[in-house]
C-alpha positions as CSV (number, residue, x, y, z in Angstrom):
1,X,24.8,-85.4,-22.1
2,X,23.3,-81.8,-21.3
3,X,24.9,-78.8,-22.6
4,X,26.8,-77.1,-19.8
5,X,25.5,-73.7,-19.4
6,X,27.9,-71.0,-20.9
7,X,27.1,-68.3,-17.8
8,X,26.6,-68.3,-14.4
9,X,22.8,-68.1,-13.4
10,X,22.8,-68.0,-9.8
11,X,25.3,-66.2,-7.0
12,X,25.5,-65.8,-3.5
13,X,25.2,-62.1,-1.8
14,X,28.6,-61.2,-0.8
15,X,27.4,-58.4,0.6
16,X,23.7,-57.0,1.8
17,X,22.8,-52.9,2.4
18,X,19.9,-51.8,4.1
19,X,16.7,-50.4,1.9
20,X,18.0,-46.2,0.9
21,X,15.2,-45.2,-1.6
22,X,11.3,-45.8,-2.1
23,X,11.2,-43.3,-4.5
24,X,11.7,-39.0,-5.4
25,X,14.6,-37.1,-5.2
26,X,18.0,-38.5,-5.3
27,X,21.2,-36.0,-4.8
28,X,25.1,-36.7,-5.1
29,X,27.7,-34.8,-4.3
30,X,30.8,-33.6,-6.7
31,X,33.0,-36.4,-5.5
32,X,30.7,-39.2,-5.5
33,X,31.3,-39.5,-2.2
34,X,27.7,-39.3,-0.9
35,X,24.4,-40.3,-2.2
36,X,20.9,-38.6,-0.4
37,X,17.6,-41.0,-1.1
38,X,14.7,-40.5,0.8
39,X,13.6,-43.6,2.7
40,X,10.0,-42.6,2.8
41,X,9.4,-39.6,5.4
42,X,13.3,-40.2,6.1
43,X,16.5,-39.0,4.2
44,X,19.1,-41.5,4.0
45,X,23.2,-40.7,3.6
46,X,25.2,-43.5,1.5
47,X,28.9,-44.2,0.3
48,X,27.7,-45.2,-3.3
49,X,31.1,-47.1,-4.0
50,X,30.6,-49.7,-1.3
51,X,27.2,-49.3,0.1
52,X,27.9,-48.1,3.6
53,X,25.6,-46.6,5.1
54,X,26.6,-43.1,6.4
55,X,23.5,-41.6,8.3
56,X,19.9,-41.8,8.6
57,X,17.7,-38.5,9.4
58,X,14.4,-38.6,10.7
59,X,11.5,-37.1,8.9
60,X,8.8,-34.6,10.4
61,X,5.8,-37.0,9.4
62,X,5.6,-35.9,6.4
63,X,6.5,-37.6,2.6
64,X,9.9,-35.6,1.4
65,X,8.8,-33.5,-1.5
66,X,12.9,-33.3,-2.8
67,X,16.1,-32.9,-1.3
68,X,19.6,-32.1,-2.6
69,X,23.5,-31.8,-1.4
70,X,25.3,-29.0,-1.9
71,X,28.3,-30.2,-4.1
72,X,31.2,-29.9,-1.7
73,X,28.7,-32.1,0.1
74,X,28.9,-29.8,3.2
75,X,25.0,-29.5,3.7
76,X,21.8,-31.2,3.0
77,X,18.6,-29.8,2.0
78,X,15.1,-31.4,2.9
79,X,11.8,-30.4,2.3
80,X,8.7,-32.4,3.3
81,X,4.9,-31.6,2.0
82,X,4.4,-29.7,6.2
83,X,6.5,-27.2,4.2
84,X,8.9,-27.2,6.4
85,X,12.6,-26.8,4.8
86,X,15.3,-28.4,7.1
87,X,19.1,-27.1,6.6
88,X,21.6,-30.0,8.0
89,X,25.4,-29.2,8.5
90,X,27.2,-32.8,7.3
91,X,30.5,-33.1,9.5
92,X,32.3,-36.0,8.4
93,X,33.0,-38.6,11.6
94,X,36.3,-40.6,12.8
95,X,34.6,-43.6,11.5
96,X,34.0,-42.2,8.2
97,X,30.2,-42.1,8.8
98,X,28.3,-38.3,8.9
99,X,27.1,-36.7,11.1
100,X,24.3,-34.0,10.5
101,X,23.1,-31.0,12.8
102,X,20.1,-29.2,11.9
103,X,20.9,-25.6,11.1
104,X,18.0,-24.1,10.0
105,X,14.1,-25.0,9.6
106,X,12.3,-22.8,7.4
107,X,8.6,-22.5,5.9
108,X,10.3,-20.8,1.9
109,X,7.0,-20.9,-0.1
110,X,3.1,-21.1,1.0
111,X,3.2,-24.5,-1.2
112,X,5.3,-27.3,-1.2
113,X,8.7,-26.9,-2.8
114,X,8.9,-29.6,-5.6
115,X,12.4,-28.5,-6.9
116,X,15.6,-27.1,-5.8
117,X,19.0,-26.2,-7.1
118,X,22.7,-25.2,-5.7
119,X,25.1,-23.4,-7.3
120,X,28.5,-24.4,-7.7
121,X,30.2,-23.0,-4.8
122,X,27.5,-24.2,-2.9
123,X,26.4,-20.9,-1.3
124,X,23.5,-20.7,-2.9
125,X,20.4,-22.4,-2.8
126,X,17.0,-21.9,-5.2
127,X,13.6,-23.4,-4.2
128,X,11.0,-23.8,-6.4
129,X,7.0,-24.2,-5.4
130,X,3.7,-25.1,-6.9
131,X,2.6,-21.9,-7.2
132,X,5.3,-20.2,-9.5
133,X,7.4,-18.5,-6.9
134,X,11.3,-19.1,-7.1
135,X,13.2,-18.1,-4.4
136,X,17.3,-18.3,-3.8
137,X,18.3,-18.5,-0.1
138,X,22.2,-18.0,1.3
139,X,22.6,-21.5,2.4
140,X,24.7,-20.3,5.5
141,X,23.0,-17.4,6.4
142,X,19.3,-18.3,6.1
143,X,18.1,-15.9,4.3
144,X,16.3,-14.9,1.1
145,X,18.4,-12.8,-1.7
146,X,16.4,-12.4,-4.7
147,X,12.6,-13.5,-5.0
148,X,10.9,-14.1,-8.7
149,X,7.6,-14.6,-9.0
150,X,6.4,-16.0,-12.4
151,X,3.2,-17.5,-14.0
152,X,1.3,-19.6,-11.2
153,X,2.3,-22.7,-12.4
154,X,4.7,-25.7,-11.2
155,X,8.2,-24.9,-11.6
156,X,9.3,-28.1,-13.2
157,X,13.3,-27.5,-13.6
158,X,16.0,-24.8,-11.7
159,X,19.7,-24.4,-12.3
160,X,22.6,-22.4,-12.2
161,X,24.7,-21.6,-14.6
162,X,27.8,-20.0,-14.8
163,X,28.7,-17.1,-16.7
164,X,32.2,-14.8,-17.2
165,X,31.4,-11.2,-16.4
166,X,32.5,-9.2,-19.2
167,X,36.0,-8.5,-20.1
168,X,36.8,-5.3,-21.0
169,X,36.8,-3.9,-25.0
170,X,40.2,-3.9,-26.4
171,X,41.6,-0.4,-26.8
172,X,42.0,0.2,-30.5
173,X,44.0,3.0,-29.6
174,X,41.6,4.8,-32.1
175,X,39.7,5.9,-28.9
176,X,40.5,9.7,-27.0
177,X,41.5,9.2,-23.5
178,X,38.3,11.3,-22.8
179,X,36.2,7.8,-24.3
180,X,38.7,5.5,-22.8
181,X,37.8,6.9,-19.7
182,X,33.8,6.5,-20.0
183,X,34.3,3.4,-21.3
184,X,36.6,2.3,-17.4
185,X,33.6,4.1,-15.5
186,X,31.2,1.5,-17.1
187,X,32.5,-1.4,-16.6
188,X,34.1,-0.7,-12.7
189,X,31.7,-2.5,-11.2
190,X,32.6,-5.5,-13.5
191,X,35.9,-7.4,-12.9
192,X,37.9,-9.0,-15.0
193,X,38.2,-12.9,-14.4
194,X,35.5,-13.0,-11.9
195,X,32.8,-15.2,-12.0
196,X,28.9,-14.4,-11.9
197,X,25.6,-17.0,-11.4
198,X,22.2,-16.1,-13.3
199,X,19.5,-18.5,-12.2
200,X,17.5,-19.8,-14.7
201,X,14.4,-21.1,-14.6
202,X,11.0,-20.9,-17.0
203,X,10.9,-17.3,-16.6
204,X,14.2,-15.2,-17.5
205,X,13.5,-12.7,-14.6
206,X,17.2,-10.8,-13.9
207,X,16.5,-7.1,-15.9
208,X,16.1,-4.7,-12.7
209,X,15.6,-1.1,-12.7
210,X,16.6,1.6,-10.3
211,X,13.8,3.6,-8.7
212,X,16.0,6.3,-8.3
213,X,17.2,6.9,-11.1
214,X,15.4,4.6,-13.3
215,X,18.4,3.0,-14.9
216,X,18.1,-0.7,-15.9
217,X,20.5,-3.2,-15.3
218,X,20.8,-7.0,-15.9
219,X,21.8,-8.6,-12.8
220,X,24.1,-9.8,-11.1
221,X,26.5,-9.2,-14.7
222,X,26.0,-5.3,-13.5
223,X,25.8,-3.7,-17.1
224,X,23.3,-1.4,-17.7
225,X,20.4,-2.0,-20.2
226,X,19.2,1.3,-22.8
227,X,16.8,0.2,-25.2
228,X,13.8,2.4,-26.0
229,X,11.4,-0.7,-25.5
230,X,11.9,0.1,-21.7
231,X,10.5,3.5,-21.8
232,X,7.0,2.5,-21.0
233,X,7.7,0.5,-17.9
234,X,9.8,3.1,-16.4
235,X,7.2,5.7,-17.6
236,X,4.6,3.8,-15.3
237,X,7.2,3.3,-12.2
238,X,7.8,6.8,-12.4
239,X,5.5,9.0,-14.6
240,X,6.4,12.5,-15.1
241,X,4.3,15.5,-16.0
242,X,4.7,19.0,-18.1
243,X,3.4,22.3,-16.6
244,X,1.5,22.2,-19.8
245,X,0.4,18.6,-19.0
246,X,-0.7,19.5,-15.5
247,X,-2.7,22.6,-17.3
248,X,-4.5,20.5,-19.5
249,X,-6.2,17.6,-17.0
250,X,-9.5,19.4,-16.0
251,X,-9.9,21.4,-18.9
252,X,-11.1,18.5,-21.6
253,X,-11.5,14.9,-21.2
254,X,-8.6,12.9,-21.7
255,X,-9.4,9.7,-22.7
256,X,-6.9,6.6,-22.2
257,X,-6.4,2.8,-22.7
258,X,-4.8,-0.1,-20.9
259,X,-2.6,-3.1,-22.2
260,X,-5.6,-5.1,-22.4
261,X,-7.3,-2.0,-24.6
262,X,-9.6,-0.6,-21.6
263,X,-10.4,2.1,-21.8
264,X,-10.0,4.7,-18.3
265,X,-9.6,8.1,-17.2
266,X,-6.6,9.4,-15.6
267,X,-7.6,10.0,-12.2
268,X,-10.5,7.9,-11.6
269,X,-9.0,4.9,-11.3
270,X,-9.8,1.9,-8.9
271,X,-7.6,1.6,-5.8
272,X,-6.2,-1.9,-4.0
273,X,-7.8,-2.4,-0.8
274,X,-5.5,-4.8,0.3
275,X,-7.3,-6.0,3.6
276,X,-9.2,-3.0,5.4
277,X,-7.5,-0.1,4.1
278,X,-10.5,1.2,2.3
279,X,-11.1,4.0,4.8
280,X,-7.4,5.0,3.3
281,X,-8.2,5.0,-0.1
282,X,-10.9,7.5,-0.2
283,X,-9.1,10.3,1.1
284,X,-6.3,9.6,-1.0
285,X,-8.7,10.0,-3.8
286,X,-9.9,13.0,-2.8
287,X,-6.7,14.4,-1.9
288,X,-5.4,14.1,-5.1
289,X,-8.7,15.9,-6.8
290,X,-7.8,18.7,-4.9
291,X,-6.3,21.2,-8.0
292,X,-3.4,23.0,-6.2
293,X,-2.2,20.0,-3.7
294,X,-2.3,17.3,-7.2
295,X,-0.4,20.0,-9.3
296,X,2.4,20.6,-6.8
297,X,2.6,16.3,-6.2
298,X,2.8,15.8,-9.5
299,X,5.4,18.5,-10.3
300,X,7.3,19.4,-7.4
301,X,10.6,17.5,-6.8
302,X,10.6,15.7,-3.2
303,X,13.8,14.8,-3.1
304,X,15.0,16.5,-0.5
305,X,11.7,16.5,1.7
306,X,10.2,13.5,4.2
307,X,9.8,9.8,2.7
308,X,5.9,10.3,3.3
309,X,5.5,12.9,1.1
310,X,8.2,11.5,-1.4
311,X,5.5,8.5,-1.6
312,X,2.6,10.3,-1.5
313,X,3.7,12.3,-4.6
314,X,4.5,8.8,-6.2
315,X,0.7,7.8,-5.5
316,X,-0.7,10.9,-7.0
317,X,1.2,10.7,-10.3
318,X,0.4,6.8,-10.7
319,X,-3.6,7.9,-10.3
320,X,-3.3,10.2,-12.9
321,X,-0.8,8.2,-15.1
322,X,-2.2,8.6,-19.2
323,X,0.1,5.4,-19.6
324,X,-1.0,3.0,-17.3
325,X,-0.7,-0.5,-17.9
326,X,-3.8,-1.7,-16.1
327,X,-6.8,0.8,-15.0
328,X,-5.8,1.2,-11.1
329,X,-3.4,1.6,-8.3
330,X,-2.0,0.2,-5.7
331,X,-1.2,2.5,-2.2
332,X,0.7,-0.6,-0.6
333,X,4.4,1.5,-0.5
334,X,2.7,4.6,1.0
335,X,0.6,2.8,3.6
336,X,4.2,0.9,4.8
337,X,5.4,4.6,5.2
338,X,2.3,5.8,7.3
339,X,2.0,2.4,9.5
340,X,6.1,3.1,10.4
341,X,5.2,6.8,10.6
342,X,2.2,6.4,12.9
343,X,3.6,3.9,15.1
344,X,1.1,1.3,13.7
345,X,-2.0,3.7,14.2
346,X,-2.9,3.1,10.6
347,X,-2.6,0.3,8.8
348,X,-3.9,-1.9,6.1
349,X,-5.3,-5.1,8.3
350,X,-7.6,-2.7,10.6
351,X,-10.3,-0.6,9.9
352,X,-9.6,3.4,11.2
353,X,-11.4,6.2,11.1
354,X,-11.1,8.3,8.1
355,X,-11.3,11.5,9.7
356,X,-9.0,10.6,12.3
357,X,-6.2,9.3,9.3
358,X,-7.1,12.2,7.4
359,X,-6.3,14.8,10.4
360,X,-2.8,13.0,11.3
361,X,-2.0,12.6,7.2
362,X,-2.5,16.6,6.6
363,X,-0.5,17.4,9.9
364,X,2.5,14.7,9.2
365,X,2.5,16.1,5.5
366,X,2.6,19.8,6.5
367,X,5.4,19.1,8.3
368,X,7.2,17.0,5.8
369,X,6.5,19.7,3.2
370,X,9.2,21.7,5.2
371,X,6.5,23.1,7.2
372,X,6.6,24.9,10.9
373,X,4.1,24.1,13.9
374,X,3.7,28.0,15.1
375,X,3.9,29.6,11.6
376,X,1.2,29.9,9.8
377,X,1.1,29.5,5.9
378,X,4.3,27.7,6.1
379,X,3.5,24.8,3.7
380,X,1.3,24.0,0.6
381,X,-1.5,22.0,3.2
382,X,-1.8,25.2,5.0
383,X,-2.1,27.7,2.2
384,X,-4.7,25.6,0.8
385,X,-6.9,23.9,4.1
386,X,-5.7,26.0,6.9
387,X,-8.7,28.8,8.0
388,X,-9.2,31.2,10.6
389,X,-12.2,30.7,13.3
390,X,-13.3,33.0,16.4
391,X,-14.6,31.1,19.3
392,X,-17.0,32.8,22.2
393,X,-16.8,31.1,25.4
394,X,-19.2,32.4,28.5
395,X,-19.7,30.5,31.6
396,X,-22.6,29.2,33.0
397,X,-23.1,29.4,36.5
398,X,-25.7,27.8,38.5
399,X,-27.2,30.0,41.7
400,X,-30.0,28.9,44.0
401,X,-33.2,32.0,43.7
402,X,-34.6,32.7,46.8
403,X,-37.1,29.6,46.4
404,X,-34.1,27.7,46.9
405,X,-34.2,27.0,43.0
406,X,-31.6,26.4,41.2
407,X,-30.9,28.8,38.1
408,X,-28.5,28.9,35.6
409,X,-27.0,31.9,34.5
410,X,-24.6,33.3,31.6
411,X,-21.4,35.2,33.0
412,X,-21.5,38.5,32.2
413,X,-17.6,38.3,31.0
414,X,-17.6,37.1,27.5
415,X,-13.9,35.3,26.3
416,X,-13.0,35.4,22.3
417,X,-10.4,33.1,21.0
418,X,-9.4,33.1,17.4
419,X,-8.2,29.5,16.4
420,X,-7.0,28.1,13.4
421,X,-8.6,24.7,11.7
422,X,-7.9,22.2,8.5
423,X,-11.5,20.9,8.8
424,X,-14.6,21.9,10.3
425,X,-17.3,19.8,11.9
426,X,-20.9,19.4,11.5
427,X,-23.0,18.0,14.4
428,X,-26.0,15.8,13.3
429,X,-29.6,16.5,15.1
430,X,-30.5,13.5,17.5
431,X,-31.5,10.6,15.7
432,X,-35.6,9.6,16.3
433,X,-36.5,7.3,18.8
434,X,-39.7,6.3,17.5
435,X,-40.6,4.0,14.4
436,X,-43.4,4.7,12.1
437,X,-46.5,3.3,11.5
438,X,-45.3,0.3,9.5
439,X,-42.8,-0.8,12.4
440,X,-39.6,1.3,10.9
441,X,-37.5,3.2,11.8
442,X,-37.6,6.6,10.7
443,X,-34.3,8.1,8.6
444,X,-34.8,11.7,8.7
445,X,-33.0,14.8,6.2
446,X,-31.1,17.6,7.1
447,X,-30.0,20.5,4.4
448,X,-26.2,20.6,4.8
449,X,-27.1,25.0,5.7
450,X,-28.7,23.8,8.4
451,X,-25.6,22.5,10.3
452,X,-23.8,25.0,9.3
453,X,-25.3,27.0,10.6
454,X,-23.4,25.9,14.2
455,X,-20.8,28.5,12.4
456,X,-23.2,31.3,12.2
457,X,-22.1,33.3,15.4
458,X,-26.0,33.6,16.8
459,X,-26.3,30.0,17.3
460,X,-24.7,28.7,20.5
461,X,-23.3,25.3,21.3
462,X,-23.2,24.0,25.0
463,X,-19.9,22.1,26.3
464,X,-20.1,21.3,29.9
465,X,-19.9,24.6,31.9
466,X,-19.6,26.7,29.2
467,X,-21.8,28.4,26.1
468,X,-19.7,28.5,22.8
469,X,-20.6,30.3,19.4
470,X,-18.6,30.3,16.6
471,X,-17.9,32.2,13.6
472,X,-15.1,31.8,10.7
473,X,-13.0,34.8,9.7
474,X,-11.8,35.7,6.3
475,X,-9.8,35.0,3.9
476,X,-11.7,32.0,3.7
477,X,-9.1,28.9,2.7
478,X,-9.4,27.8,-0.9
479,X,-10.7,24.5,-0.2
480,X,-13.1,23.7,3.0
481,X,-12.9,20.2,4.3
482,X,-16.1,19.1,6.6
483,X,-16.8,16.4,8.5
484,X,-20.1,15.6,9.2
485,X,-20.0,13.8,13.1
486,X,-22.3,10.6,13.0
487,X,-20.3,8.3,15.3
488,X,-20.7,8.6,18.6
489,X,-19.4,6.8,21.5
490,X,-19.7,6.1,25.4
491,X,-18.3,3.2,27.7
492,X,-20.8,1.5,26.4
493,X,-21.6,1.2,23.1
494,X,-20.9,3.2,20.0
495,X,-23.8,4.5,17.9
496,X,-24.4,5.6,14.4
497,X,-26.4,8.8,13.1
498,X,-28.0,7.6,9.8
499,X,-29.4,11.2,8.9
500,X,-29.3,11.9,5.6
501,X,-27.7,15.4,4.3
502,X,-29.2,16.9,2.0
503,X,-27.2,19.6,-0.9
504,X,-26.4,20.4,-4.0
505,X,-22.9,20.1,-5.0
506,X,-23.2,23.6,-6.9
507,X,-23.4,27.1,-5.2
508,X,-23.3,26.6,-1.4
509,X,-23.0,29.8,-0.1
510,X,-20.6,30.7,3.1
511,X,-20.8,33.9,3.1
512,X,-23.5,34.1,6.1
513,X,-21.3,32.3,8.3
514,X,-18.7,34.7,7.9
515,X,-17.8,37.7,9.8
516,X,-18.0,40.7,8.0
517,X,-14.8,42.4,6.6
518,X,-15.4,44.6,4.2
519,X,-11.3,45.1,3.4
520,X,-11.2,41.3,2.6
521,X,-15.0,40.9,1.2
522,X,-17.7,42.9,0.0
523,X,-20.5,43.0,2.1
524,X,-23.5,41.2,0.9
525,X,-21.7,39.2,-2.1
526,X,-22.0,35.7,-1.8
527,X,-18.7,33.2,-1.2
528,X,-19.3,30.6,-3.5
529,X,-17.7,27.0,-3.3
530,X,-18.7,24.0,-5.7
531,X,-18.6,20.2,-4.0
532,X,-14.9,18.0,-5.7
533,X,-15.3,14.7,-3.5
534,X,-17.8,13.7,-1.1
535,X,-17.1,10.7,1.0
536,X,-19.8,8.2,1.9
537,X,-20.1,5.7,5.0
538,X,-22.0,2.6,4.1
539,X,-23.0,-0.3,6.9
540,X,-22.7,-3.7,5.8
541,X,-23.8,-6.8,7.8
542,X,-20.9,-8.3,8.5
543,X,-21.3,-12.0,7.1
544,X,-21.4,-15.1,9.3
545,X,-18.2,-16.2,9.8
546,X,-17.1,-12.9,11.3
547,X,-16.5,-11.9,14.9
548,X,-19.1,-8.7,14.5
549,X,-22.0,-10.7,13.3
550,X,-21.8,-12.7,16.2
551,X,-22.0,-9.2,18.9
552,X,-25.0,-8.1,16.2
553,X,-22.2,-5.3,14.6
554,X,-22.0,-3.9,11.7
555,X,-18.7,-3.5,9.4
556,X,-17.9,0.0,7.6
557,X,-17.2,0.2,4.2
558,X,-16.5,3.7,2.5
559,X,-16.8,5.2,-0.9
560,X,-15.9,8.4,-2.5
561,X,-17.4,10.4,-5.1
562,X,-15.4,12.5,-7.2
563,X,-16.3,15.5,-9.4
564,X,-14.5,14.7,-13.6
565,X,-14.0,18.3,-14.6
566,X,-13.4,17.5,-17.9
567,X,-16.3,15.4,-18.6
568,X,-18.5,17.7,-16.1
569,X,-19.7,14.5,-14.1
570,X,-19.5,12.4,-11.3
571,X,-17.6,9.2,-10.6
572,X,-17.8,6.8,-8.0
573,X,-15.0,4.9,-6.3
574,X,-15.1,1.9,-3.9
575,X,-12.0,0.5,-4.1
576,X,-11.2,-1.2,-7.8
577,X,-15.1,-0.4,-8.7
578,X,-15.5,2.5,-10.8
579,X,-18.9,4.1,-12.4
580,X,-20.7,7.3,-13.2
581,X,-23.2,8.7,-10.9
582,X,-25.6,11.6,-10.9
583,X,-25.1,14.7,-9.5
584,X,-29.5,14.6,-8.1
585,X,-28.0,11.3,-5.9
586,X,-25.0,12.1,-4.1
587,X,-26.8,12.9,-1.0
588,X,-28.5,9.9,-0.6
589,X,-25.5,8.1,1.0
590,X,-24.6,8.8,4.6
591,X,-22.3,12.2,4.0
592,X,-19.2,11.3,6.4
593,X,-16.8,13.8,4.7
594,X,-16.7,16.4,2.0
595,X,-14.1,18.7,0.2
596,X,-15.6,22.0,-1.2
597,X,-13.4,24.4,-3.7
598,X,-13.9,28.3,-3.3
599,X,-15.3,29.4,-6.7
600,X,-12.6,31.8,-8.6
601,X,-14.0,35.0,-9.1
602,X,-13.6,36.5,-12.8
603,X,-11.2,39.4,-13.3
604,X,-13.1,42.8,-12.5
605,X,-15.4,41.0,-10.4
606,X,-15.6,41.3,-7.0
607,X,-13.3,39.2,-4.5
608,X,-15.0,36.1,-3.1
């Protein structure tokens, strides 16, 4: 007789549920009232003590990535590899199913979220992407609070945890009331008995610091950090400068090193060109060559004055930071100031004009500097830019001779204006029409005197119905900006002047294109001004993929060369690219704009 078998081997299903998981993320709330399980490109609700199925949400075609419930189980999180992120409100129904409404659909990361996390109160949400990023959203709301960005790598694990905010020091009673007050001011933003949430991930990022007054705090505990380890970060936020600091930067090299041991001069660094912002970049540098406009930035206190120039001054100290942590800058804070200040006239993803940014940047600064639109002198740009010109305007009139020719004639009545100016143009001689005898095309050389020489007062410039000369008046401004005009442009087509102008970046002479004044100038002496930065336009074939190479166009890109006083050289800058160049080739770039610094004249020397 068989043995009877001690167990039973075989059973009948009592009770059958429908498929809930084919694999990923699995979620329960607090109570263990509800289980989430994605059903492929679904999410699937279940009553884990008895199997009931509760609800069923359709997927957006795409495999869920994860998903979670909050605890109190009042929402549910899904995200899908579309990197989408759905938000569903779960309303319990009569019938003890769930029903969920979509509250929000959200794109959180530029990669697919792979992890997620809710804090205990469930108002709180974390994501975590492929690429590093960590982000904590208010589940009701919608929106982002805090945004961490660590090493580009997978973020493999997020949680909350839950920590006590600090309870106050017992009072030894050892303590002056004077102390036991300090010691209340401290901790008044920290309650007693309240509780705080840190998120925690791979990277301990919760240390923040104050740009205004460069405290540092660990967040959200609220208690504030002082450690001398943290003077070198707020150093480079912020850098600060002695008169006798200032003093010293052109008059002997100062060299410096990066974290990484590179070694960099203060004030030649590279500069970010975040999309098309280059034409940006290289008036910035040469702004903040300019010796009087750099020492006031970088010692001046702009507290009280416009956000642009608050910014500005920010920009100029980091490009001359000794202590930098890596050898350039980035201008992204004050190009959101100018694209909100200029109405969107200059930004970062279109290419401008730099003389057109550079004539709107000295006039929104002047007045942001405190300055006044009818007063002359009235800020720091005008004392240094601002000169005086005369303008002669005479009519032409044409008159039929009595061949019944017509003749044009000057008016006898001759008008003279005085005008002031922050830049002066130069006008380019026609371009040549004719190629050479190898097929191309000719790229002819101009002295930089001989277009100057439209400033003369002899040589006269026709506009329309009129006959202009012009002539500057002293005092000549400390600095001289000029623009040298090679775009033009009609309804048809805009066209570039590739004349080269020629100079030497030493000893250019203004004095002949001055009117005399002999209580402002000797006569005969020489005005001397030596070249600090010299902007060059460069035309690049735009490459295949872009809209201009199809229309045959061709895409600026500028440079800038600055003068190193310290080193007596010349230094290149195209965005982040930084290198020496010689004085004997400056001018073989396209010239667009210059900056030239009037000479100081020793004491017991004549003015100039």
């Amino acid at each position: 007789m068989a043995n009877r078998q001690p167990y039973k081997t075989t059973f009948n299903a009592d009770k059958v549920i429908r498929p809930i998981f084919t694999g990923g993320s699995v979620a329960l709330d607090n109570g263990a009232r509800v289980l989430a399980t994605a059903l492929g490109e679904d999410a699937v609700l279940t009553d884990p003590s008895n199997g009931r199925h509760l609800a069923q949400i359709e997927g957006d075609g795409e495999q869920i990535s994860t998903l979670t419930l909050t605890p109190n189980a009042s929402h549910l999180i899904i995200c899908s590899r579309s990197l989408s992120m759905k938000i569903y409100a779960l309303k319990s129904a009569e019938d003890d199913s769930i029903t969920p409404t979509l509250v929000r659909s959200l794109k959180p990361h530029g990669t697919p979220v792979v992890v997620l996390a809710v804090d205990r109160t469930s108002t709180l949400l974390a994501t975590g992407g492929t690429d590093g990023a960590i982000k904590v959203w208010d589940i009701a709301g919608g929106y982002v609070t805090h945004t961490f960005r660590g090493p580009s790598v997978l973020v493999s694990a997020l949680k909350f945890f839950e920590v006590a905010a600090r309870a106050k020091e017992t009072d030894t009673g050892k303590k002056s009331k004077k102390a036991r007050q300090g010691d209340e001011e401290e901790e008044e933003e920290v309650k007693v008995g309240t509780t705080q949430f840190r998120l925690i991930s791979d990277e301990d990022h919760h240390v923040y610091i104050n740009m205004q007054t460069q405290n540092v705090y660990v967040l959200p505990e609220g208690y504030e950090v002082k450690s001398k380890s943290l003077d070198d970060i707020k150093y480079v936020s912020d850098p600060r400068y002695t008169k006798q600091e200032v003093m010293e930067l052109d008059r002997r090299a100062q060299p410096a090193w990066t974290l990484a041991g590179k070694e960099y001069a203060p004030g030649f660094v590279g500069m970010n060109n975040l999309k098309e912002n280059d034409y940006l970049n290289v008036i910035l540098q040469a702004l903040s060559h300019v010796v009087p406009l750099r020492n006031y930035f970088l010692l001046e206190n702009f507290s009280s004055r416009s956000e642009l120039a608050k910014r500005t001054s920010i920009l100029v100290r980091k490009i001359w930071n000794p202590r930098a942590f890596k050898a350039h800058v980035s201008p992204h804070e004050l190009l959101q100031q100018i694209a909100l200040d200029s109405n969107k006239r200059f930004t970062l993803t279109n290419q401008s004009d730099p003389i057109e940014f550079l004539s709107w940047f000295l006039n929104n600064l002047h007045l942001g500097l405190g300055g006044s639109k009818t007063k002359p002198g009235s800020s720091m740009i005008h004392r240094i830019f601002q000169g005086k010109l005369k303008v002669e305007s005479q009519a032409i009139t044409a008159r039929a001779d009595a061949g019944d020719r017509l003749r044009f004639e000057d008016a006898a009545d001759v008008h003279v204006a005085v005008s002031r100016f922050l830049l002066l143009t130069l006008d380019l001689p026609a371009a040549p029409l004719f190629q050479d005898e190898n097929n191309r095309n000719i790229i002819p050389q101009v002295p930089l005197t001989t277009i100057l020489a439209k400033y003369d007062g002899r040589h006269a410039q026709e506009h329309l119905a009129q006959r202009k000369r012009y002539r500057l008046l002293h005092p000549l401004p400390p600095y001289l900006v000029m623009h040298v005009k090679r775009f033009s442009q009609n309804k048809f087509v805009s066209e570039r002047n590739p004349t080269i102008v020629t100079f030497d970046a030493r000893n250019l002479d203004m004095a002949p294109y001055v009117e005399p004044n002999p209580a402002e100038h000797p006569p005969g002496e020489p005005i001397w001004y030596d070249l600090v930065a010299n902007v060059v336009h460069e035309a690049v074939r735009a490459r295949r993929e872009d809209v201009a190479d199809a229309v045959g166009e061709e895409r600026k890109t500028w440079k800038v060369q600055l003068k190193d006083k310290g080193r007596d050289e010349w230094v290149v800058c195209q965005d982040l690219f930084v290198d020496k160049v010689q004085s004997e080739l400056l001018y073989l770039g396209e010239t667009y704009l210059q900056v030239w610094e009037r000479r100081r004249t020793p004491k017991g020397k004549a003015r100039a």
